[in-house]
C-alpha positions in Angstrom: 81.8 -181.7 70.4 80.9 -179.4 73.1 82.2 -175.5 73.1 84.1 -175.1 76.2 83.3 -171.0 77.8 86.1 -169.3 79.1 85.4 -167.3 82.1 87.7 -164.6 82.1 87.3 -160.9 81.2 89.6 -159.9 78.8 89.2 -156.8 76.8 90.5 -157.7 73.7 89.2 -161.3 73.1 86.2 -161.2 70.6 83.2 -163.2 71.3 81.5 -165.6 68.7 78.1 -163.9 67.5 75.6 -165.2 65.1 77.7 -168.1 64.9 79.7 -165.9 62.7 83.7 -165.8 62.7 86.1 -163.2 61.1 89.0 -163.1 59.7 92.1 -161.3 61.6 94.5 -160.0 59.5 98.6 -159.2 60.7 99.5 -156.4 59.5 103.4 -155.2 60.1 104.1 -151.7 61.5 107.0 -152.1 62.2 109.1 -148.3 61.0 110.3 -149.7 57.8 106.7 -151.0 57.2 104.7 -149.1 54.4 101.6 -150.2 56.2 100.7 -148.4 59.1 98.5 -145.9 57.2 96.3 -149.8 57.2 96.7 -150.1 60.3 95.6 -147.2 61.6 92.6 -147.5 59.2 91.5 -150.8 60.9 87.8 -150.9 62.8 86.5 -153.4 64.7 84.1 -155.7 62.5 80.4 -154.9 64.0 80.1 -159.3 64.5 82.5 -159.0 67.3 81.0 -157.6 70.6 82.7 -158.0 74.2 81.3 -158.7 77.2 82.0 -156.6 80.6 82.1 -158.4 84.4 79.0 -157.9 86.3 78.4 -157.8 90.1 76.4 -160.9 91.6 74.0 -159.6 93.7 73.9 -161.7 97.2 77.9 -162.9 95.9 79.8 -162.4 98.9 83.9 -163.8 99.4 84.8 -163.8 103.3 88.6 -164.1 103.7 89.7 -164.7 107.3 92.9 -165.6 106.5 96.4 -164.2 104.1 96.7 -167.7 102.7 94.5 -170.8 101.7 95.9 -173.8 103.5 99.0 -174.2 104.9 100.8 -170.4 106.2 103.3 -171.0 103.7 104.8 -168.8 100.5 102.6 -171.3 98.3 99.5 -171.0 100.2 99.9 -166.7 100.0 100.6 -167.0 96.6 97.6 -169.4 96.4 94.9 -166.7 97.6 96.7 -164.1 95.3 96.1 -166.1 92.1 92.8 -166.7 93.6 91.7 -163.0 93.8 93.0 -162.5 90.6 91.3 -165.1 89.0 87.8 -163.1 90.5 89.0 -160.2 89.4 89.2 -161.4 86.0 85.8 -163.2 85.6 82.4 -162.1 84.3 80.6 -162.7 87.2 82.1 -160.7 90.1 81.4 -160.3 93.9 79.2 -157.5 95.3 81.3 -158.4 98.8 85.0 -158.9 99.3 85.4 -159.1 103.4 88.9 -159.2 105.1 88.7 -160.2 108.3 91.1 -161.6 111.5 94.4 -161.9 109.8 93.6 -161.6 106.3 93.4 -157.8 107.2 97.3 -158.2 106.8 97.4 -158.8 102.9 96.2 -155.1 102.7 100.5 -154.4 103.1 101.2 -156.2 99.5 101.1 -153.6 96.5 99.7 -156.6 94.3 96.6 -157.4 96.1 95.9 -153.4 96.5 95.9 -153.3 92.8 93.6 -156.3 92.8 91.3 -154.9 95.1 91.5 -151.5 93.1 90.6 -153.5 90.2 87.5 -155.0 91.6 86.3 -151.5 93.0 86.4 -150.3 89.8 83.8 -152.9 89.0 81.9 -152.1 91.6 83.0 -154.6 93.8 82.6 -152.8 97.7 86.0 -154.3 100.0 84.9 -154.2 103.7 87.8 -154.2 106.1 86.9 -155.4 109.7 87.6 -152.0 112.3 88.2 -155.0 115.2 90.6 -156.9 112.6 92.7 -153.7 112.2 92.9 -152.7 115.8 93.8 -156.1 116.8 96.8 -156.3 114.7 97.5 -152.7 115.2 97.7 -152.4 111.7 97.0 -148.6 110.4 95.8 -148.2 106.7 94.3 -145.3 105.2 93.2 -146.1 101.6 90.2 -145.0 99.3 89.8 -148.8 98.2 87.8 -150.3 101.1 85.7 -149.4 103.8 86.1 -149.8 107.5 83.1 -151.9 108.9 82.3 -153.0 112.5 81.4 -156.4 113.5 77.6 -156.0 112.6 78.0 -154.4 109.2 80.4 -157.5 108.3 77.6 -160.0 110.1 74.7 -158.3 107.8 76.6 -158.7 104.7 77.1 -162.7 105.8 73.9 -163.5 107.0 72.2 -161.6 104.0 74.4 -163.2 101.4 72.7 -165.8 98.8 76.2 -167.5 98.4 79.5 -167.0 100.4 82.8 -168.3 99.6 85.0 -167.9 102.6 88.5 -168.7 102.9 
């Protein structure tokens, strides 16, 4: 039987080491509960270590458009779950490049916290300057970085793998 990996980062899931397993044990704390002093007594067993994202060097994700497929609700909430999805796996993007009309998803609070996710992983956003002026679209936000034309073509061209959508 093979082991099937999960790839997705989440804090609180322990990973198997030394092919060693613990035991979790439920304990209620609920206020008529006599068992919170436990509780609060609890540590981590030292067999269970977590692993953080890292950043792919050469990873790059071009999106030129605010949906995959069709320009429909399914295909916006499509490239939402997308992003999400890379925001929640081990091996993260050094790029994520909005370009044309996929400057416009920068309007929709969840895929600002998405992208402020991924910065915090050190994931750099690039935001095309042309896209922006195009659409007449004014944004002024700490989470991605205006580029020109040639700083978006140097990041493709330099790129070991791109996705683009």
């Amino acid at each position: 039987m093979t082991k099937r990996v999960i790839n997705r980062f989440d804090p609180f899931m322990p990973v198997k080491v030394n092919n060693t397993t613990s035991e979790v044990n439920s304990v209620d704390v609920s206020s008529n509960s006599n068992n919170f002093e436990e509780f609060s007594s609890m540590t981590l067993n030292e067999s269970l270590k977590f692993k953080m994202p890292e950043i792919i060097k050469g990873f790059t994700i071009l999106i030129t458009k605010k949906t995959i497929g069709a320009d429909n609700k399914i295909g916006e909430d499509l490239l939402e779950n997308f992003l999400y999805t890379v925001s929640e796996s081990f091996e993260l993007p050094q790029y994520l490049i909005l370009v044309n009309e996929a400057v416009l998803l920068l309007n929709k609070k969840s895929i600002n916290n998405i992208i402020s996710k991924l910065k915090k992983y050190g994931v750099k956003t690039l935001v095309s300057m042309e896209s922006l002026n195009y659409f007449e679209y004014k944004v002024d936000s700490n989470l991605f970085s205006n580029a020109t034309s040639k700083e978006i073509s140097d990041k493709i061209i330099f790129s070991k793998k791109l996705i683009t959508l």
